[in-house]
C-alpha positions as CSV (number, residue, x, y, z in Angstrom):
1,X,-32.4,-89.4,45.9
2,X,-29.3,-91.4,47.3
3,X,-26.0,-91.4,45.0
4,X,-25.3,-95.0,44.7
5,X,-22.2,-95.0,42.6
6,X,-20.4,-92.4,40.4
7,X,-18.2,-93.7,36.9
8,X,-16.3,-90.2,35.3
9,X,-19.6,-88.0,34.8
10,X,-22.7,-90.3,35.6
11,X,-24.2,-90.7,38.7
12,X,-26.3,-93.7,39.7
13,X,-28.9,-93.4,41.9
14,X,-32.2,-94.2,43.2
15,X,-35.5,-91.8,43.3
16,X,-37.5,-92.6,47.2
17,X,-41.0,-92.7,45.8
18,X,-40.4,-95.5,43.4
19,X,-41.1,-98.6,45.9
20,X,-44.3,-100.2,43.2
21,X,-41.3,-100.6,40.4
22,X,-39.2,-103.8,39.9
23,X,-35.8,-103.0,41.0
24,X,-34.1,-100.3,38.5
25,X,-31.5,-97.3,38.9
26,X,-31.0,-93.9,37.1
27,X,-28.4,-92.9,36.0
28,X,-27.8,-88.9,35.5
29,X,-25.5,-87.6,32.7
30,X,-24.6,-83.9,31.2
31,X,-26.6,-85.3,28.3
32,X,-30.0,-86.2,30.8
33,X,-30.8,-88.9,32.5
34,X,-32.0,-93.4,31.4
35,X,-33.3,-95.6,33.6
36,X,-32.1,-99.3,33.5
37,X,-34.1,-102.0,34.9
38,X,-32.1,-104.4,36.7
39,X,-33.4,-108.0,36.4
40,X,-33.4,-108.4,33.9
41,X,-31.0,-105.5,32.8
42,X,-33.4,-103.5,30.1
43,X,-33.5,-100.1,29.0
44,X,-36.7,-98.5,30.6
45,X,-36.4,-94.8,29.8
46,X,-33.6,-92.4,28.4
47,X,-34.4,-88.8,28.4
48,X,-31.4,-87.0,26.2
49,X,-28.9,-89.5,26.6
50,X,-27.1,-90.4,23.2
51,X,-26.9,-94.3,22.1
52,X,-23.4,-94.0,22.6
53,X,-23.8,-92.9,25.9
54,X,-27.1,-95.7,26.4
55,X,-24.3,-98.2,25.6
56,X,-21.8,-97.3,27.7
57,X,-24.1,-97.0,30.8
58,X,-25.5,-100.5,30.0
59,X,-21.9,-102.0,30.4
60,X,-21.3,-100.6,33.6
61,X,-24.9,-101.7,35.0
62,X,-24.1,-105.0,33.7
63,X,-20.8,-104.9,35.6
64,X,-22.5,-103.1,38.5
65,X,-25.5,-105.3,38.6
66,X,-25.2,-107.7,41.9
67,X,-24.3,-103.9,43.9
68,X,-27.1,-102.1,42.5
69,X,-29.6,-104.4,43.3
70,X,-28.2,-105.0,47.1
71,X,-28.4,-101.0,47.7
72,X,-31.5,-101.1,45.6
73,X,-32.9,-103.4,48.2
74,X,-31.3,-102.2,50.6
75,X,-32.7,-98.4,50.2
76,X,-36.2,-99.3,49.2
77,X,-36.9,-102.1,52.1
């Protein structure tokens, strides 16, 4: 499970068994842990992470997205 990019406390990264999914990242926090698909950007799955938080996250894939999908690709081909 590579670490792809850290922001303050949450850590982007990728799981290695998740090649039969669209592109997507998780993203860990002290809170648990979402899961943003990346084209488009959608909230798959959030696991303890507050709204706030979901919000926050969302941003920063949104600003991230043309780097997460290269090491998305990247890693998972």
């Amino acid at each position: 499970m590579p670490t792809i990019l850290r922001i303050g406390s949450f850590r982007f990264h990728f799981y290695s068994d998740e090649r039969n999914e669209p592109p997507h990242i998780h993203v860990e926090t002290p809170e648990g842990e979402c899961k943003f698909w990346l084209d488009p950007i959608v909230l798959a799955r959030n696991k303890g992470v507050p709204p706030l938080v979901v919000r926050a996250i969302e941003r920063l894939v949104f600003e991230h997205q043309v780097y997460l999908k290269e090491k998305y690709y990247e890693y998972h081909h």
